[in-house]
C-alpha positions as MATLAB code, in Angstrom:
seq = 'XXXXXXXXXXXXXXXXXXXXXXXXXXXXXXXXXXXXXXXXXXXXXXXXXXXXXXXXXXXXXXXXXXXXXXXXXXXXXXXXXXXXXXXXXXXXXXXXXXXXXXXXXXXXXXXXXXXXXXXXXXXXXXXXXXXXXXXXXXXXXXXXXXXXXXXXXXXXXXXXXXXXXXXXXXXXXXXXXXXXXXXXXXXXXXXXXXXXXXXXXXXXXXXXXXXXXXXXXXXXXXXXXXXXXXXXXXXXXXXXXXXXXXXXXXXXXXXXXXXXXXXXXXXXXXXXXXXXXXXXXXXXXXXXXXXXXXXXXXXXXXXXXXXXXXXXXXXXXXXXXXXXXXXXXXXXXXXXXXXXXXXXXXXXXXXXXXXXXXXXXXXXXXXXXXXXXXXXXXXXXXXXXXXXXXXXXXXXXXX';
ca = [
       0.264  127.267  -77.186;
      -3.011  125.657  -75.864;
      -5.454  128.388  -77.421;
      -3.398  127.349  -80.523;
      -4.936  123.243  -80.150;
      -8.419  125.060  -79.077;
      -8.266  127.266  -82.181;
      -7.880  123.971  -84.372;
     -11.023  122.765  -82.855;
     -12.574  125.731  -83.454;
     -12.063  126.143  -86.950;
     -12.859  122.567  -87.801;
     -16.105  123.472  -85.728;
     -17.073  126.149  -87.644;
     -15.882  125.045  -91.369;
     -18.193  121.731  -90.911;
     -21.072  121.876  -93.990;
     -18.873  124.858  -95.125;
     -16.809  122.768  -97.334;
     -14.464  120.414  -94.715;
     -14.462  117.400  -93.239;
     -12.978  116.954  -90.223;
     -14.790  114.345  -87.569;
     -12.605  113.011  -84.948;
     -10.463  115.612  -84.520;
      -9.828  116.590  -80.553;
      -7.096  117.623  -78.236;
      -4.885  115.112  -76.679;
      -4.133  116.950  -73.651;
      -0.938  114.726  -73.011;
       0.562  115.030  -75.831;
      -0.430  118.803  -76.096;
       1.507  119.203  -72.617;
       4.670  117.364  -73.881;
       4.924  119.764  -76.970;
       4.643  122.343  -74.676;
       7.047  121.765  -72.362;
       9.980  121.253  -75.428;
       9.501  125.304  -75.745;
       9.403  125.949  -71.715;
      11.597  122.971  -69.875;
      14.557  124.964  -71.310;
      13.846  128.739  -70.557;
      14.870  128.580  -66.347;
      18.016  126.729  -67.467;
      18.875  128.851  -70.858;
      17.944  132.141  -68.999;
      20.718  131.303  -66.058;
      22.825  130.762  -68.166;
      22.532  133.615  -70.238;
      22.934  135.555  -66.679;
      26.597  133.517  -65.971;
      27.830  134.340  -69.260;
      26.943  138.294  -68.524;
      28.633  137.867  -65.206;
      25.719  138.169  -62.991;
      25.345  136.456  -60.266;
      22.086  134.472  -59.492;
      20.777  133.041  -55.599;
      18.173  131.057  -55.261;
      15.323  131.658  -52.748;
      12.621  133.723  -50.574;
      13.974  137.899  -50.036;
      13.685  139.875  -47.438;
      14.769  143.086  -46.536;
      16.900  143.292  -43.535;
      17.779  147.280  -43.527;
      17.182  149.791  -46.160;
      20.123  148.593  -48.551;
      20.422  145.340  -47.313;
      18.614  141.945  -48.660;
      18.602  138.391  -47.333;
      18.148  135.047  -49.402;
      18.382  131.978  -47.548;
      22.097  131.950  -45.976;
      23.134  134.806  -48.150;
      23.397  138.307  -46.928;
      23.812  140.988  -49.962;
      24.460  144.658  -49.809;
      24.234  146.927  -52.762;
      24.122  150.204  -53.711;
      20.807  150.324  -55.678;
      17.741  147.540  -55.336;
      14.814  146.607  -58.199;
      12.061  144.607  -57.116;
      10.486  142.900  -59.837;
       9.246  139.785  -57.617;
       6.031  139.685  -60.080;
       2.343  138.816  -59.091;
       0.723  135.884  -57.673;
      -3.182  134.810  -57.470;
      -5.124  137.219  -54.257;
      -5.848  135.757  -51.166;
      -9.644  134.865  -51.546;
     -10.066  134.462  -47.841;
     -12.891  131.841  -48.375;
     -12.708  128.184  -46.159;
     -11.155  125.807  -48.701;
      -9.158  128.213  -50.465;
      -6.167  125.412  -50.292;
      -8.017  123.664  -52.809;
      -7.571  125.983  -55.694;
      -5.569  125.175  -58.531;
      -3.318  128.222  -59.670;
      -3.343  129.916  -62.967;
       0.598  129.196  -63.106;
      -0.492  125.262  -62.476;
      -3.522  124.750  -65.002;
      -1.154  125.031  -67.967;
       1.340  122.073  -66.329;
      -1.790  119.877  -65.572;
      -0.958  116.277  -66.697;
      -4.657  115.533  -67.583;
      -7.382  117.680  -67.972;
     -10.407  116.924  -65.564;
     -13.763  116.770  -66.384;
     -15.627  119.517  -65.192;
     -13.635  122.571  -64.101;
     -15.075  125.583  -62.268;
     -12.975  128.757  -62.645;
     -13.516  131.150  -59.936;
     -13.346  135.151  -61.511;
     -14.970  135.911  -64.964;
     -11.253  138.097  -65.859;
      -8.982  137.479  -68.538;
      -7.451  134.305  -67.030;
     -10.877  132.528  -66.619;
     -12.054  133.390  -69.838;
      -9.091  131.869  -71.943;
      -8.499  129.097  -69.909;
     -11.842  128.608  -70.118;
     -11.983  128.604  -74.077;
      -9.274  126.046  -73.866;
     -10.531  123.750  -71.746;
     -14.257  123.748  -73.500;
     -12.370  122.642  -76.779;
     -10.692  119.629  -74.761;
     -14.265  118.467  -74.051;
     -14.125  119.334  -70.224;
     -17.558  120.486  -68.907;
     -16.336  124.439  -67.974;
     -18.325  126.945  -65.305;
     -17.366  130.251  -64.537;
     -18.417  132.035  -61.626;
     -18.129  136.077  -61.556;
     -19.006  138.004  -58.402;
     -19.668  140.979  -60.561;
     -22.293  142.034  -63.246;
     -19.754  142.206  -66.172;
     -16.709  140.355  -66.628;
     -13.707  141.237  -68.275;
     -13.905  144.811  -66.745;
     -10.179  145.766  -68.825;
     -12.872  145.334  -72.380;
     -15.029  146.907  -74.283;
     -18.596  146.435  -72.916;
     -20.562  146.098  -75.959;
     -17.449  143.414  -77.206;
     -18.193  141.626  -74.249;
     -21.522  140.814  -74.546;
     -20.303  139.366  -77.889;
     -17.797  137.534  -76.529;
     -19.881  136.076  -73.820;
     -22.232  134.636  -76.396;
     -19.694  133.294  -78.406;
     -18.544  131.793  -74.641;
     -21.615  130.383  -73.689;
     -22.335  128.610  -77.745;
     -19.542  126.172  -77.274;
     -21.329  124.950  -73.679;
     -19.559  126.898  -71.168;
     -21.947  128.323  -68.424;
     -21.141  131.505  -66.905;
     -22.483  132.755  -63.864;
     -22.993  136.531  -63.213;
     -23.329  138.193  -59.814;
     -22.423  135.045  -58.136;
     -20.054  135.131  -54.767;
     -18.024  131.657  -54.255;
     -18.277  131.771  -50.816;
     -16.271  127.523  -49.761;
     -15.019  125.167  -51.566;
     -14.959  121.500  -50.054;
     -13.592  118.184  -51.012;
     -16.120  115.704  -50.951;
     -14.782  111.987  -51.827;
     -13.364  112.178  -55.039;
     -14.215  115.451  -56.032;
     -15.086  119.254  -55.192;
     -18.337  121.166  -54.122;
     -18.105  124.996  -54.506;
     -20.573  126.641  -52.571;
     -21.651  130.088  -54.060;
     -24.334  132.727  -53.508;
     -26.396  134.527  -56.240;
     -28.220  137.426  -54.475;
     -29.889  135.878  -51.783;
     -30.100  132.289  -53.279;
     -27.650  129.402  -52.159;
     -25.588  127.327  -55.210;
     -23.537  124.367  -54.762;
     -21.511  123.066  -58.400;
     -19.521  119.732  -58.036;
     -16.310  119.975  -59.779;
     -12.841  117.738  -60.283;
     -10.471  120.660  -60.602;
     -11.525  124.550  -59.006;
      -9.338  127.058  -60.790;
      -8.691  130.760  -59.175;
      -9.119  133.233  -62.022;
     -10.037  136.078  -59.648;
      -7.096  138.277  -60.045;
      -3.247  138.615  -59.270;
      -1.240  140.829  -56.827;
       1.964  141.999  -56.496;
       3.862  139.272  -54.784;
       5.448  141.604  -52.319;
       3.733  140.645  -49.385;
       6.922  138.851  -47.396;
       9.841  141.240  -48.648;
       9.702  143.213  -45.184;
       9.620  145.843  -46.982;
       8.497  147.953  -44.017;
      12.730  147.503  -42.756;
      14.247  148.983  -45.863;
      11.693  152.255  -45.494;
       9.686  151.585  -48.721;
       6.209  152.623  -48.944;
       3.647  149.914  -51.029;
       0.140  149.309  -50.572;
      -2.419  147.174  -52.794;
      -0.998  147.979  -56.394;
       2.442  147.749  -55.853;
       5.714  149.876  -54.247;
       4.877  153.251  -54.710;
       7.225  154.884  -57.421;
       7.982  157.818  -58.637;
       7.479  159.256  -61.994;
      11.307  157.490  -62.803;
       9.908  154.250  -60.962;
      12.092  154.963  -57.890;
      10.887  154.078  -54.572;
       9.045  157.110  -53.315;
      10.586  156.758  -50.038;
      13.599  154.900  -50.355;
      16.075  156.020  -53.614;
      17.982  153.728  -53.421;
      15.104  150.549  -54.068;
      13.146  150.618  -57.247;
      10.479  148.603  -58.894;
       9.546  147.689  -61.989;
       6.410  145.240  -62.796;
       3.723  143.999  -61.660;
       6.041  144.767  -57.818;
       5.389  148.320  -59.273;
       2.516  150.488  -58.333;
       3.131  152.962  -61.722;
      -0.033  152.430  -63.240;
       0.557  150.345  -65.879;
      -0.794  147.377  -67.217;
      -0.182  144.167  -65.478;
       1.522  142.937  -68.788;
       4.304  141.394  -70.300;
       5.717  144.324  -72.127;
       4.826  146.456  -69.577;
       7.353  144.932  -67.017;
       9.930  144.527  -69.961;
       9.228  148.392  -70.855;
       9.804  149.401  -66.679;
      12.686  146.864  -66.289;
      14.966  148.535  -69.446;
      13.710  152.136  -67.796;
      15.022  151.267  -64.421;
      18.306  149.889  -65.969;
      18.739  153.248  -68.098;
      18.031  155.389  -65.187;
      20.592  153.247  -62.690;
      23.263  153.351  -65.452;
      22.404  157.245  -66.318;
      20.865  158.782  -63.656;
      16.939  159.373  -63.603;
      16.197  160.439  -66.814;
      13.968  158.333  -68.580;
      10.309  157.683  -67.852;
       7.639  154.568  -68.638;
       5.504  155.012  -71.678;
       2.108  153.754  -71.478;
       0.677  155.721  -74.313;
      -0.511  153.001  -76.439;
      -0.235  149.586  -75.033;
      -2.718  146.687  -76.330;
      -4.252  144.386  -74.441;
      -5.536  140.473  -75.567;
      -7.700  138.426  -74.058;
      -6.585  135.075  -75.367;
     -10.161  133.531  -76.082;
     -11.579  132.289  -79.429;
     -12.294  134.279  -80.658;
      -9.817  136.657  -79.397;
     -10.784  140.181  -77.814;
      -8.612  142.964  -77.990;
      -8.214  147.039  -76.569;
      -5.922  149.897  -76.950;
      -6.239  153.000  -75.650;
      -9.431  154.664  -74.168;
     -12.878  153.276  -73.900;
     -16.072  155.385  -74.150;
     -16.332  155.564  -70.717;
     -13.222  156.800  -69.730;
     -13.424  159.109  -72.492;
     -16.428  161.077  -71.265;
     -14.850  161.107  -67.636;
     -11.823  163.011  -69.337;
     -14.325  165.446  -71.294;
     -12.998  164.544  -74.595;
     -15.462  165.189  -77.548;
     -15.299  161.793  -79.859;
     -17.532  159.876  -82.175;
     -18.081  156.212  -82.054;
     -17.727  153.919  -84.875;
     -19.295  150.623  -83.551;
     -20.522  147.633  -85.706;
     -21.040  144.250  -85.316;
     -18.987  142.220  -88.089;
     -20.498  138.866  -88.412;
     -21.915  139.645  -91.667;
     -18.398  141.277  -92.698;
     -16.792  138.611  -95.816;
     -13.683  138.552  -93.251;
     -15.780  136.673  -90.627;
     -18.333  134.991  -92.661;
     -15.534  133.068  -94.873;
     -14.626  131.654  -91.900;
     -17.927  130.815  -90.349;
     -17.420  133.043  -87.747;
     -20.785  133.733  -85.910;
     -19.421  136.830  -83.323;
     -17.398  139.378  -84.366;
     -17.168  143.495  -83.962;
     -15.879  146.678  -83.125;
     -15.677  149.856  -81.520;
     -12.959  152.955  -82.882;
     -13.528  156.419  -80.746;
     -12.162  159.170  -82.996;
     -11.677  162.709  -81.239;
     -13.706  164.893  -82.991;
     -11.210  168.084  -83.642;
      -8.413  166.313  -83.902;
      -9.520  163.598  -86.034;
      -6.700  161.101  -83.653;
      -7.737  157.809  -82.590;
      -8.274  157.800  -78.703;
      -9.447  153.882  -78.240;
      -9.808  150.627  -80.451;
     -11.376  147.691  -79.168;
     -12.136  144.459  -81.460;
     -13.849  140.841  -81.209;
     -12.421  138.823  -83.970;
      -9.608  136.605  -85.946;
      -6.481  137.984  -85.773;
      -7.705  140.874  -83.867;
      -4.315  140.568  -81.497;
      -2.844  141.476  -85.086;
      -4.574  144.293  -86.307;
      -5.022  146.296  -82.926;
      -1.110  146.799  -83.198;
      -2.068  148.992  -85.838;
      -4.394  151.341  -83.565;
      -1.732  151.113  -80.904;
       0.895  152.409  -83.723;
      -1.411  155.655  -84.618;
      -2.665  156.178  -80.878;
       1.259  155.892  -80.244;
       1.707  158.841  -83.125;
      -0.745  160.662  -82.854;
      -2.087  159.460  -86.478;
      -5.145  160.559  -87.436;
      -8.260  158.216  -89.199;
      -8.250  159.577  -92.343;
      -4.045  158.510  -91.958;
      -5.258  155.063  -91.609;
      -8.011  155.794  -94.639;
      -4.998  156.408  -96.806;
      -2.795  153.391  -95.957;
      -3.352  150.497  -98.829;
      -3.596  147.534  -97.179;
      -3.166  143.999  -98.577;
      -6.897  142.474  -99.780;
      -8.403  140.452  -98.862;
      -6.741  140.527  -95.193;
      -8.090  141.595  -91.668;
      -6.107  144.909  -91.597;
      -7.838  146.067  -94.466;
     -10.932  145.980  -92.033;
      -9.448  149.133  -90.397;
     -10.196  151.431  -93.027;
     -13.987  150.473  -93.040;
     -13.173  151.020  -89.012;
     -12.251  154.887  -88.922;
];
C-alpha cells in the first residue's frame, strides 16, 4: 500500500512536460497510515476468529519446548501428538553498540510520521523498497551496504539499472560500507560506518535495519524436544519433518528447506505439512518456479535461474538481455530505466531464468514462472497472442 502513494508520485514525476500537470501533489504520510490500517487493524481479530469458528484453539504468548512432544505458553502446558513450527523470521542480531536504536522493518510501515532523513542499514530487498517509499515522501534516504552489490536474490546487470534509477530520485547509496555504532546524540542519531579503511559518521532521525531476517527460533528450546536447527531454519526432511524429531515439523521461514523466504512459500510448506499430518508423508514442497519482487519503483523482478547459477549447474543457455528504455512500453510512460534478461536452454529450447526491471514487471514474470513451472518452451511463448499494446506482449520480443 505505500509503494502504491510512492508510485503516484512517481508517475506524476515522470509525465511532467509529457502532457500532465500535476504540481503539489505529495504523500500525506498520516493520512496514508490511517488508510492503511482500515485493511490491517482487522486481520489479528478476523483471523482468530476464523480459527474459533474452525474449532481451534488459540494461546497467546512466548513457546518453548519442555520435552520432545511437549510445549509451554505462558501458564499453559500442551501435549500433542504432532508439532509445526512456523514462528516466522525476525530482523538478525547486528551485534554492533547501539543496536537498540534500530527501528524494525515490521515498525517502519506503523510509523506515525515519517522523519526526515532515514538511514537504512542493508542494501536487500527491504532497504531498497522502503527506501523508494520514503524518497517519494520527501525524506532525505541513505543506504548503507556492507557488500559490493546489493540485492544479491537479482539479476546483476538489472541491478545496476535499478540502482540508477535509485540514486535519480536523491537517494544515496553506499557500497562496501560496514555500520559499525549507532548513537543518540540530542535529538537525533549518528551512525558510525567504515568504508575500507576510511571512518563515516551520517546523522539521521530514524536508523532502519534492512540487513536481513532469521528464523525466529532462537528461544523455542528446541535443543529439549531433540530437534536439530542451525542458521536457516529446523532442519527438515524432504516431507518438511524434523530430521530428528518426527513428530515436530516446520514450515516457513522456521524451516530450513531451501526455499524462498516468501509469502507463498510458507503458505505452499504450511498446506504440505497439513496434507502430510492428515495423510501420512506423501507430499513434497515445490519450488520449481517461484517469483520473486522487489517492491521498488520501478519494480524488479526474478524467476528461476540466473546466469550464474546456470553455468555452476553446466547447463548450455543463451542470453537474451536488453535494456528497454527506448521500448514504446517504457517510453509512453517516461520511464528512464527499464530491461531484461531471459536464459533459454539451448537443446531444449525451455526457459531456465527471467529477470525484469520495469512497470508491471511483478505481472508479467508470472508468465515465465508459468512456462519454467511447465516446462514451456520460448517459441510456446512466441506463439501465445497477447493483448497490444500491453506489457506481456513484451515477452515475445523477450524469448
Amino acid at each position: 500500500m505505500l509503494v502504491g502513494a510512492a508510485e503516484v508520485i512517481d508517475w506524476n514525476n515522470r509525465m511532467k512536460e509529457k502532457g500532465i500537470i500535476s504540481e503539489g501533489t505529495e504523500i500525506d504520510w498520516p493520512a496514508l497510515m490511517r488508510f492503511k490500517r482500515t485493511f490491517t487493524e482487522s486481520v489479528p481479530k478476523g483471523t482468530e476468529q476464523g480459527f474459533a469458528k474452525a474449532g481451534i484453539a488459540t494461546f497467546h504468548g512466548r513457546a518453548r519446548f519442555i520435552d520432545q512432544t511437549i510445549v509451554k505458553v505462558g501458564d499453559d502446558t500442551l501435549n500433542a501428538r504432532h508439532i509445526l513450527i512456523a514462528a516466522g523470521a525476525h530482523p538478525a542480531n547486528l551485534a554492533i553498540p547501539g543496536e537498540e536504536h534500530l527501528t524494525t522493518s515490521d515498525q517502519f510501515p506503523e510509523l506515525e510520521e515519517l522523519p526526515g532523513r532515514i538511514v537504512f542499514v542493508g542494501g536487500g530487498y527491504i532497504s531498497f523498497e522502503f527506501a523508494h517509499v520514503a524518497a517519494r515522501a520527501d525524506a532525505q534516504v541513505r543506504i548503507l551496504h556492507r557488500g559490493a552489490r546489493p540485492l544479491a536474490g537479482f539479476d546483476p546487470d538489472l541491478v545496476n539499472q535499478l540502482l540508477q534509477a535509485t540514486q535519480e530520485i536523491g537517494i544515496d547509496v553506499q557500497l562496501n560500507t560496514a555500520v559499525q555504532a549507532i548513537e543518540m546524540d540530542s535529538d537525533h542519531f549518528v551512525v558510525h560506518a567504515s568504508n575500507e579503511n576510511t571512518k563515516q559518521t551520517f546523522k539521521a532521525d530514524l536508523v532502519v535495519h534492512g540487513a536481513g531476517r532469521v528464523p525466529e527460533i532462537g528461544d523455542l528450546d528446541l535443543a529439549k524436544a531433540g530437534i536439530d536447527y542451525g542458521k536457516k531454519g529446523v532442519s527438515v526432511n524432504e516431507y518438511l519433518q524434523s530430521v530428528s524429531n518426527g513428530a515436530v515439523y516446520a514450515a516457513g521461514d522456521a524451516a530450513a528447506s531451501g526455499g524462498l523466504p516468501l509469502t507463498p512459500v510458507a503458505s505452499m510448506e504450511g498446506s504440505v505439512v497439513a496434507a502430510n499430518l492428515l495423510e501420512g508423508n506423501q507430499h513434497r514442497p515445490d519450488s520449481t518456479a517461484v517469483p520473486t519482487v522487489a517492491f521498488t519503483v520501478p519494480p524488479l523482478a526474478s524467476v528461476g535461474l540466473q546466469e550464474a547459477t546456470a553455468r555452476r549447474q553446466g547447463l548450455k543457455f543463451k542470453t537474451n538481455h536488453a535494456d528497454t528504455s527506448g521500448w514504446y512500453s517504457s517510453r509512453r510512460v517516461g520511464l528512464k530505466f527499464s530491461g531484461y534478461k531471459v536464459l533459454v536452454e539451448e537443446e531444449s529450447n525451455r526457459i531456465l531464468g527471467a529477470h525484469l526491471l520495469g512497470i508491471h514487471a511483478e505481472e508479467v514474470i508470472n508468465l515465465f514462472a508459468m512456462a519454467i513451472q511447465f516446462g514451456l518452451r520460448a517459441d510456446d511463448l512466441k506463439k501465445v497472442r497477447y493483448s497490444y499494446p500491453s506489457h506481456s506482449d513484451d515477452i515475445s520480443y523477450m524469448v
